[in-house]
Structure formats: structure tokens, C-alpha cells
C-alpha positions as CSV (number, residue, x, y, z in Angstrom):
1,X,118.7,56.2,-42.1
2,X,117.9,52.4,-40.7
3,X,117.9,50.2,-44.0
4,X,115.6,48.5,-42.9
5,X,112.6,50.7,-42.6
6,X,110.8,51.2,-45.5
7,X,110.6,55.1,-46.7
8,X,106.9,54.3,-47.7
9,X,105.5,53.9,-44.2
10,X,107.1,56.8,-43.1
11,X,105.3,58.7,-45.7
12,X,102.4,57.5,-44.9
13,X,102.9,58.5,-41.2
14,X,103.4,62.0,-42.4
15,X,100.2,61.9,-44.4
16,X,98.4,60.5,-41.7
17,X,99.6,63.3,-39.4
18,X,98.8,66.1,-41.7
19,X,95.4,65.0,-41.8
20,X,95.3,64.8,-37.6
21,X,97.2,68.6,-37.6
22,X,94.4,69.7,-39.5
23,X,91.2,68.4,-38.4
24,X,92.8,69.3,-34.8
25,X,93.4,72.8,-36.5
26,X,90.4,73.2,-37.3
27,X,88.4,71.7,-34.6
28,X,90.2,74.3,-32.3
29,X,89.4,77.4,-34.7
30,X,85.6,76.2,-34.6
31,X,85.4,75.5,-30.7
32,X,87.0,79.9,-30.5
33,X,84.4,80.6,-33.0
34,X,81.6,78.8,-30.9
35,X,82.9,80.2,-27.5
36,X,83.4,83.5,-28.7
37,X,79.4,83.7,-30.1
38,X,77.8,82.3,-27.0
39,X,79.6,85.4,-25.4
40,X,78.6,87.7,-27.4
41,X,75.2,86.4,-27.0
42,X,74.9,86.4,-23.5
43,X,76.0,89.8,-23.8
44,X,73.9,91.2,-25.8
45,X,71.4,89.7,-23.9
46,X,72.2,91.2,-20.8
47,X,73.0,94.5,-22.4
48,X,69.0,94.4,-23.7
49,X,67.8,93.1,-20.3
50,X,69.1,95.8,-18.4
51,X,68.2,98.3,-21.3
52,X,64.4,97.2,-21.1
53,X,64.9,97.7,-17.3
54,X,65.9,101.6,-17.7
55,X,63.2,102.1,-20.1
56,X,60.7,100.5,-18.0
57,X,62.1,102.7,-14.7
58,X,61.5,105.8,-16.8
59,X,57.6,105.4,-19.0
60,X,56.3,102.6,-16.8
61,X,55.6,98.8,-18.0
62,X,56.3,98.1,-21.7
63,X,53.4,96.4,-22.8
């Protein structure tokens, strides 16, 4: 090890870059969470679309 760099900024460092890691970390898992629901959504959207469009094909106009 270089005498001449203190062991205290280096610690630091490695704080620092915990912190970074884990709002990263996190930031990722959120932005799958957020993707993955606007998916869904649009699915189930579609899925109730094209179920109101079979049940209209079959009795007539809903309301």
C-alpha cells in the first residue's frame, strides 16, 4: 500500500460508493416494477376492450 495515501479517503470512497450501488439498486428494481405495471395495465386493458367487443357482438350495444 502507497504510504502516502491516507486510508481515510479510501474509506470514504467506499462509503460513498455503497451509497451510489444502492440508490442505483434501487432505482433499477423500481424502473422493473414501473415497466412491469404499465404492462399489465395495457393488458388488462386490451383483454377488457376486446371482452366488451364479444359481448357486444352477442346481446347488442351495452348501454
Amino acid at each position: 500500500m502507497d504510504p502516502n495515501i491516507d486510508p481515510n479517503v479510501i474509506g470514504g470512497v467506499g462509503a460513498f460508493a455503497l451509497i451510489i450501488f444502492t440508490i442505483v439498486y434501487l432505482a433499477t428494481i423500481a424502473l422493473s416494477l414501473w415497466i412491469g405495471y404499465l404492462i399489465i395495465k395495457a393488458a388488462v386493458r386490451n383483454g377488457l376492450r376486446e371482452h366488451t367487443l364479444w359481448l357486444e357482438s352477442r346481446r347488442g350495444p351495452l348501454r
